[in-house]
C-alpha positions in Angstrom: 14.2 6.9 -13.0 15.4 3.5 -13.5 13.2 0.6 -14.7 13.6 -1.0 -11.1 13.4 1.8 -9.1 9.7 2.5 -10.3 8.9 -1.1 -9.5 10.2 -0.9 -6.4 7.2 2.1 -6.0 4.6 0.1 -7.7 5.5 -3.2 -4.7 5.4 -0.4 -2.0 2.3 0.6 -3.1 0.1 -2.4 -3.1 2.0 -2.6 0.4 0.1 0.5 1.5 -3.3 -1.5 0.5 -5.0 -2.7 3.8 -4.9 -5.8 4.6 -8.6 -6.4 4.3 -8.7 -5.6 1.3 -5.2 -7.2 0.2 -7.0 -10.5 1.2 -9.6 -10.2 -1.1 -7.6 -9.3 -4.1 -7.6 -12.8 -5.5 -6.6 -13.9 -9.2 -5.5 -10.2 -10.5 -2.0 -9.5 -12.3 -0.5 -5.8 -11.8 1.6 -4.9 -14.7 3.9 -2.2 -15.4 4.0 -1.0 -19.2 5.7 2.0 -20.8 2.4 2.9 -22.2 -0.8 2.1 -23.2 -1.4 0.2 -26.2 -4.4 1.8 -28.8 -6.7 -1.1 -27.6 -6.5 0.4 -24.2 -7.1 3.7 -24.9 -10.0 3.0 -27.0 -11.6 1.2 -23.7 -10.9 4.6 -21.9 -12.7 6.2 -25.4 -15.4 3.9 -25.6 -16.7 5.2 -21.5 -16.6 8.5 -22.6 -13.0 9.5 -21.0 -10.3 11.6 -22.5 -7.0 12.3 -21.1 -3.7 11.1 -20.2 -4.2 7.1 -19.0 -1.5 6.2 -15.6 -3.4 2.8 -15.1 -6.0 0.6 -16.2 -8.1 -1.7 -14.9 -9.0 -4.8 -17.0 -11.7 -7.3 -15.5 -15.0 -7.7 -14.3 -14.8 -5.6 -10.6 -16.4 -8.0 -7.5 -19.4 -6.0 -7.4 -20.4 -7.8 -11.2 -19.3 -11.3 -10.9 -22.1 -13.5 -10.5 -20.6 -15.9 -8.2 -17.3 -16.0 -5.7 -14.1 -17.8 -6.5 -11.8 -17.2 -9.4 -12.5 -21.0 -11.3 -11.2 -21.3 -14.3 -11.3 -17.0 -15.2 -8.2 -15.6 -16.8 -6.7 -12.9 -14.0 -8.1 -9.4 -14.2 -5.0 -7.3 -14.7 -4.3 -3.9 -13.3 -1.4 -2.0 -15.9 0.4 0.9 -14.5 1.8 3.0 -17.1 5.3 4.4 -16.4 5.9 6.5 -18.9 2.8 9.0 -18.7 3.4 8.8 -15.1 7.3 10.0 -15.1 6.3 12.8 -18.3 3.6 14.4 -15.1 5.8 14.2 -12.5 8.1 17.0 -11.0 10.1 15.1 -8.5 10.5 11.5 -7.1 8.3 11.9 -4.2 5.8 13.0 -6.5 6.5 9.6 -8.8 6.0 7.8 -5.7 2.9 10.1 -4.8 1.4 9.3 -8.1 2.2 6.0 -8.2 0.3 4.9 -4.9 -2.7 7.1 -6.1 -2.9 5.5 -9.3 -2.6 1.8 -8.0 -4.9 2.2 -4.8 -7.4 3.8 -8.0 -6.9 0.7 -9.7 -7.4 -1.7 -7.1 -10.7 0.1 -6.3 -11.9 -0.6 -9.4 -11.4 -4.1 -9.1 -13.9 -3.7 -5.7 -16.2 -2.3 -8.0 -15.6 1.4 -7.0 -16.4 4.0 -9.8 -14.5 7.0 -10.7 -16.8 9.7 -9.2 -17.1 7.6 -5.8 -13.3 7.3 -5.9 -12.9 11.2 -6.3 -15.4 11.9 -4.0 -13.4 9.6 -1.4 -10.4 11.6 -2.4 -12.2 14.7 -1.8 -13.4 14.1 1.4 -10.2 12.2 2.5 -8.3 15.3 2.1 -10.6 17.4 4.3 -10.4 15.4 7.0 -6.3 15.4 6.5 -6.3 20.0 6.2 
């Protein structure tokens, strides 16, 4: 898949985010990277976690910050990793599959959203859609 076309799925993506919660994504930088770089996996080491990494949050989720506004913060940054993401996938609508997954993942993060709340969502998500 071309450099451009996975873009493309990573901008449709954050598209699919509602727009509530589009709005209150303020001062946060979404990346796309081949792969991650040892410093980020050793974040995903230092929780605990093992495993193939498809995207990262970086910054202190809304939940945690002690006041509102962005000030004079650097931008918490969500990466998507393209590589580890092509080497899962079987097909393209699978990329794009994944792809939404992992940014709508991200982005929860940033709301301050943890993993086992977000796979519980998931879970129950796709019950209602069987």
């Amino acid at each position: 898949m071309e450099d451009s076309e996975f873009e493309s799925l990573v901008r449709n993506a954050i598209k699919e985010i509602p727009k509530d919660f589009l709005e209150k994504i303020k001062n946060v930088e979404i990346l796309i990277e081949d792969n991650p770089t040892p410093e980020q996996y050793e974040k995903l080491f230092k929780r605990g976690e093992r495993g193939l990494l498809l995207g990262l949050y970086e910054g202190t989720p809304l939940t945690k910050r002690k006041y509102y506004g962005i000030g004079g913060n650097l931008p918490d940054k969500i990466t998507i990793f393209r590589i580890p993401i092509l080497s899962i996938a079987q097909s393209a609508s699978e990329i794009a599959y994944i792809v939404e997954d992992t940014v709508i993942h991200e982005v929860a993060h940033h709301f301050g959203i943890d993993d086992t709340t977000i796979h519980a969502l998931k879970k129950k998500n796709s019950k209602r859609s069987a």
